[in-house]
C-alpha positions as CSV (number, residue, x, y, z in Angstrom):
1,X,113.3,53.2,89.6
2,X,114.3,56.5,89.8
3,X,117.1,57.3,87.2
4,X,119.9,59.6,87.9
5,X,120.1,62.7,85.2
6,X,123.2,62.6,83.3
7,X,125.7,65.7,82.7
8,X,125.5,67.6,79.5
9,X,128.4,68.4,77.8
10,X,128.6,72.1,76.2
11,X,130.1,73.6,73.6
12,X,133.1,74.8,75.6
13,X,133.6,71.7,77.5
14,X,132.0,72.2,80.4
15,X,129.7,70.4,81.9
16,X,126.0,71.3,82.3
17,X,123.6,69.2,85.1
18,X,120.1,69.6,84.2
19,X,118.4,71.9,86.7
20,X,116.7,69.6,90.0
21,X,113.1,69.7,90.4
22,X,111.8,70.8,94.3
23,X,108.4,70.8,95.7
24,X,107.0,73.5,97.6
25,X,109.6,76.0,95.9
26,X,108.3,79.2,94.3
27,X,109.0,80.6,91.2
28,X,109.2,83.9,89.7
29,X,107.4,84.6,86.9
30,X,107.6,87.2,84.0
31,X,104.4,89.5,83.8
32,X,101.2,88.0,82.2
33,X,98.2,86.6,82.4
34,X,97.5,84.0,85.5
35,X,98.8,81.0,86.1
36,X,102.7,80.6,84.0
37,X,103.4,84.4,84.1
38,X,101.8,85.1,86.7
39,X,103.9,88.5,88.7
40,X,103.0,87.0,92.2
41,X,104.5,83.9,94.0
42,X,103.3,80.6,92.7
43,X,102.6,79.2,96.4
44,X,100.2,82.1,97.4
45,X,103.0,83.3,99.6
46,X,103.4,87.5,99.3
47,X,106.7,88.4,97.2
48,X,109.8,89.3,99.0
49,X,111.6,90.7,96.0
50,X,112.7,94.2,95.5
51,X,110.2,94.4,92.7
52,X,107.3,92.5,95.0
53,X,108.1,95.8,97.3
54,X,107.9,98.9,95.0
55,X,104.5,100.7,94.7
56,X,103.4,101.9,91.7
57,X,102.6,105.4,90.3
58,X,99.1,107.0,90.0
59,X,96.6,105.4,87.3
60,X,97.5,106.3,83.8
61,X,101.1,108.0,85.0
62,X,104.6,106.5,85.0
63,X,105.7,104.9,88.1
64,X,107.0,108.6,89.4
65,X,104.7,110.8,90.9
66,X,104.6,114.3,89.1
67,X,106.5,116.4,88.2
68,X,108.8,114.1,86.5
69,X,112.7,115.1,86.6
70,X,113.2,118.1,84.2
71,X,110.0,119.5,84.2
72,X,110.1,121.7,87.3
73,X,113.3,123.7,85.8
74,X,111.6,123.7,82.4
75,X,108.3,126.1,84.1
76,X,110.8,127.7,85.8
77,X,112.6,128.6,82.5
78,X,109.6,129.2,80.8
79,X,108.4,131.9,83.7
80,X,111.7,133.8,83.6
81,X,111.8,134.0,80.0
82,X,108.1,135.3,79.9
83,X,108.5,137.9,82.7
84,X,112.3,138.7,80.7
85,X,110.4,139.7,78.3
86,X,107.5,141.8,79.4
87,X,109.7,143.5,81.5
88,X,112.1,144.1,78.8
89,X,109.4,145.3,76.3
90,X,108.0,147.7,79.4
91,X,111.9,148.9,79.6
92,X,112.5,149.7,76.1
93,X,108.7,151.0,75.5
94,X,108.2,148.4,72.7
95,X,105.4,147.8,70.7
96,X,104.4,145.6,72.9
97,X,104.2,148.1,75.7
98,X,102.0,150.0,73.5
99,X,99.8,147.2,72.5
100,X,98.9,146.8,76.4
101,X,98.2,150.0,76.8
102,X,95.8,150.6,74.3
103,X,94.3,147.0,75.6
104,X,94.2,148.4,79.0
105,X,92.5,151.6,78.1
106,X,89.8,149.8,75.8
107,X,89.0,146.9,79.0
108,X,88.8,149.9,81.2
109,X,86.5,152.2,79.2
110,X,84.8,150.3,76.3
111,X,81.6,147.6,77.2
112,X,82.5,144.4,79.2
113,X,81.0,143.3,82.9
114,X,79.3,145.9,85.0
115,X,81.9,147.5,87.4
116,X,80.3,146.8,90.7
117,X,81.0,142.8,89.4
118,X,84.7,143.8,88.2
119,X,85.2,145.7,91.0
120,X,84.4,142.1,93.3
121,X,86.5,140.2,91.2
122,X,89.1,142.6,92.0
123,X,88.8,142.2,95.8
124,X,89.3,138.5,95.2
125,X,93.1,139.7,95.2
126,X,93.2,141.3,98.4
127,X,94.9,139.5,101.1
128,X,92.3,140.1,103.6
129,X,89.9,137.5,101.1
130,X,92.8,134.8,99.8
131,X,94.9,134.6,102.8
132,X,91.9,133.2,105.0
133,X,91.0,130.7,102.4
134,X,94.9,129.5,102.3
135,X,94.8,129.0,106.0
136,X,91.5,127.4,106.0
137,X,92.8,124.5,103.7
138,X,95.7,124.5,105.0
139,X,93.7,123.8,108.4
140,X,91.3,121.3,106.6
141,X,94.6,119.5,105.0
142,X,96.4,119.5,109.0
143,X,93.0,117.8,110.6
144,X,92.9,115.5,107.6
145,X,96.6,114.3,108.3
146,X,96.0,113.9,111.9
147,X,93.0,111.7,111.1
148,X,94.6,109.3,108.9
149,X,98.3,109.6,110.2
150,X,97.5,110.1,114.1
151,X,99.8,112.9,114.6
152,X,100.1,116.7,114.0
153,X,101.6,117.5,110.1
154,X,103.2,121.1,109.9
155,X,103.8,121.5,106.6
156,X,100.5,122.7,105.3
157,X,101.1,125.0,107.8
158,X,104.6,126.0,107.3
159,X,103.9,125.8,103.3
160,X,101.4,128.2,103.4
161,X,103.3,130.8,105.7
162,X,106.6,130.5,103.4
163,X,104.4,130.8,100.4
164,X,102.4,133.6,101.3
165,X,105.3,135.6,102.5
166,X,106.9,135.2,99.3
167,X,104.6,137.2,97.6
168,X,105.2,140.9,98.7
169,X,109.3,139.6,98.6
170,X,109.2,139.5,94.9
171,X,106.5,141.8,94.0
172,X,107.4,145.0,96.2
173,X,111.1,145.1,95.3
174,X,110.2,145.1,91.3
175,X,107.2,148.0,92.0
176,X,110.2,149.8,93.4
177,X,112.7,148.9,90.2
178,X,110.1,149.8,87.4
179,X,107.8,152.2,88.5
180,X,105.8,152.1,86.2
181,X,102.9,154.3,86.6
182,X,99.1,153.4,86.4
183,X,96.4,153.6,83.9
184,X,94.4,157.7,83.2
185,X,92.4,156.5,86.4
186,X,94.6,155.3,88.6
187,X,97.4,157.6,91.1
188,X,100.8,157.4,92.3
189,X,103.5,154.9,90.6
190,X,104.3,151.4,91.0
191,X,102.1,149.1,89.1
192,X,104.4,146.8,87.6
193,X,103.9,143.6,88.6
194,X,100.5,143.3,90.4
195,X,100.3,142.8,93.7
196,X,96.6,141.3,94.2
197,X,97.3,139.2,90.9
198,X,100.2,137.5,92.7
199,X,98.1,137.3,96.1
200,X,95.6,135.4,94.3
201,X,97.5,133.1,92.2
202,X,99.8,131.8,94.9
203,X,97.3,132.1,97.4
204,X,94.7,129.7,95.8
205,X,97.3,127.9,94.0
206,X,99.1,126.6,97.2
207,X,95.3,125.9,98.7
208,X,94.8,123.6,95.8
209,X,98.3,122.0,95.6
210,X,98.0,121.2,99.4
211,X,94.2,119.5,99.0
212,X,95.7,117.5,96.3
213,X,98.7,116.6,98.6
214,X,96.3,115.6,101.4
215,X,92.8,114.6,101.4
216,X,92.4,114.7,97.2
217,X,93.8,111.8,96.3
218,X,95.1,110.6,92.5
219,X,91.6,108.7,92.2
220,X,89.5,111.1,92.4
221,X,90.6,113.1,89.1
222,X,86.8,114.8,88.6
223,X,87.0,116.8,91.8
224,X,90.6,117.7,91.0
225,X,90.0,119.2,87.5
226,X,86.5,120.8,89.0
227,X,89.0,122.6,91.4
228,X,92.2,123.3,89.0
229,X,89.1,125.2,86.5
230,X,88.1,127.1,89.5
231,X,91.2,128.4,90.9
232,X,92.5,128.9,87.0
233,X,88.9,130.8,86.6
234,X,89.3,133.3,90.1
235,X,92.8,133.8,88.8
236,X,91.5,135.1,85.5
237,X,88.5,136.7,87.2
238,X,90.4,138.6,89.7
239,X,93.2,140.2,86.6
240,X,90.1,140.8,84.2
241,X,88.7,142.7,87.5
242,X,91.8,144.8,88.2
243,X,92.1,145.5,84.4
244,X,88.9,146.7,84.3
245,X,88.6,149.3,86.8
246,X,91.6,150.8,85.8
247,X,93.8,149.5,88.7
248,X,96.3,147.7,86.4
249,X,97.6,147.0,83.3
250,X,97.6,143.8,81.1
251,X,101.3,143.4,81.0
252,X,101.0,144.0,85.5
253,X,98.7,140.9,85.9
254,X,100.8,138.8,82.9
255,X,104.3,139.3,85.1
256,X,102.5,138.4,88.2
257,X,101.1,135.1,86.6
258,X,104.6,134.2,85.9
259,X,105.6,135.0,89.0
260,X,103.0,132.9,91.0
261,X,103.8,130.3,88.3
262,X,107.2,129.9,89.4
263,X,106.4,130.2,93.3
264,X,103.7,127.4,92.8
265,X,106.0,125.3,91.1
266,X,108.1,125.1,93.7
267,X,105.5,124.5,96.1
268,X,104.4,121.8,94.0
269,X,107.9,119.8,94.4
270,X,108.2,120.6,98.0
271,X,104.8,119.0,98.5
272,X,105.5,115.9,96.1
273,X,108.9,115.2,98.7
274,X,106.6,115.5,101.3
275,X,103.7,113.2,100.8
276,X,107.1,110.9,99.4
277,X,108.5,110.5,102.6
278,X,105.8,108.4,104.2
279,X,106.0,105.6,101.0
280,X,109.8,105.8,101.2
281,X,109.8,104.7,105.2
282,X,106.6,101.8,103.9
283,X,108.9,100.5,101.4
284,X,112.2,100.5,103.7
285,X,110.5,98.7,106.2
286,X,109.1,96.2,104.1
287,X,112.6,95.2,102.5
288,X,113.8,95.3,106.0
289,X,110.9,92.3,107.0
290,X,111.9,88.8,107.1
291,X,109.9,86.8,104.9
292,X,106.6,85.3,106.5
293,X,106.7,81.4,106.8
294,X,103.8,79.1,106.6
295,X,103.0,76.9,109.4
296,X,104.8,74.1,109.3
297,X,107.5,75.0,106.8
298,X,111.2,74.7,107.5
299,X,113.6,77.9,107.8
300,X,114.8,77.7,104.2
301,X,111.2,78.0,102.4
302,X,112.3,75.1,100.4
303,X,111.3,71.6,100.8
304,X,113.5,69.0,99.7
């Protein structure tokens, strides 16, 4: 004979009823190992929490994709301050000033790479080489989209234009400020920043930010580094180059790295809203579903 549960009485006075045992209910567990702790729904049925809904971040990274709030102000900082402070040692003809030139004078004349090699490192930087290579991966990144998505992205397109275009906005303005002149070799004034050393560094950069946006995915971390070390080594290849035969100063391809630094950071968090969106619309319409019912089960999904 079933017995009815008696009221507890509390410290307060109230009165506490012992909590009444259903079949077929599920329970929420705390995270663990299977079975009592289990995150999922003991019935087998998909969660329809808030928490069932969210997706998680990539492999070994919080649950926000990168950058994390703060850090895109923080290489933005760090970029001004750097290029504050070539430009203000150039200015007041600082030591450092003259450290670069003697560096530049030694690369340019002393032993190193042979100059037909530094001379095709240089032409890395020209626009007529990284531009094509932007709007090929930009084109690879658009087909890859439209395969997976079924419609037409722009924004590898539109990315690459703005970015690109950027370039000569920030660099010719300061040639014009500074006019600085160029090494023994070189003619005419205007060297400070470098022009192919900011071509190259946003160029490639915003090609390898927009593969890792589209078809590179967070899984496959090899291929990303493999490409990260390449862009970082034609980056380095192509200011060594321009160094070498005389073209430009240390200090010219240093300002343009922070330059391209701080354009390519703000690529970067363009792209992260971007590829955001499409989870943010997943995850809306999910909490919008009603929860799925078994066959069989009555509209409350509890049994009494």
């Amino acid at each position: 004979m079933n017995q009815t549960p008696r009221p507890r009485e509390t410290a307060s006075g109230a009165v506490a009823w012992p909590p009444l045992s259903r079949t077929g209910r599920a329970f929420a567990h705390t995270p663990g190992a299977p079975g009592p702790g289990h995150p999922h729904r003991s019935d087998g049925r998909p969660p329809h929490t808030p928490r069932g809904a969210r997706f998680p971040g990539p492999p070994g990274r919080p649950g926000t994709s990168p950058p994390v709030p703060g850090r895109p102000a923080a290489v933005l900082s760090l970029c001004a301050v750097v290029f504050a402070l070539l430009t203000w040692q150039l200015v007041a003809r600082g030591p450092l000033r003259r450290l670069d030139e003697r560096l530049g004078v030694r690369l340019h004349d002393g032993a190193g790479l042979p100059h037909p090699l530094a001379e095709f490192f240089s032409d890395l930087g020209n626009t007529a080489v990284a531009v094509p290579v932007l709007a090929l991966c930009a084109a690879a990144v658009t087909w890859w989209v439209r395969r997976d998505a079924g419609h037409v992205a722009w924004w590898p397109a539109l990315t690459s234009l703005v970015a690109i275009l950027v370039v000569p906005a920030l660099v010719l303005p300061l040639k014009e400020i500074f006019d600085r002149p160029g090494q023994p070799s070189a003619e005419g004034l205007g060297y400070y920043p470098s022009g192919h050393t900011a071509t190259a560094t946003v160029a490639y950069g915003v090609a390898l930010l927009l593969l890792f946006a589209g078809p590179l995915t967070p899984h496959r971390r090899g291929v990303r580094r493999a490409l990260a070390a390449t862009w970082l080594l034609l980056v380095l290849c192509v200011s060594y180059g321009l160094v070498r035969q005389g073209y430009h100063w240390p200090l010219d391809v240093v300002a343009s790295w922070c330059l391209g630094g701080a354009v390519l950071q703000v690529v970067a968090v363009v792209l992260v809203r971007v590829r955001e969106r499409p989870r943010t619309r997943v995850r809306d319409d999910a909490a919008g579903q009603p929860p799925e019912r078994r066959a069989g089960e009555p509209e409350g999904g509890d049994v009494a």
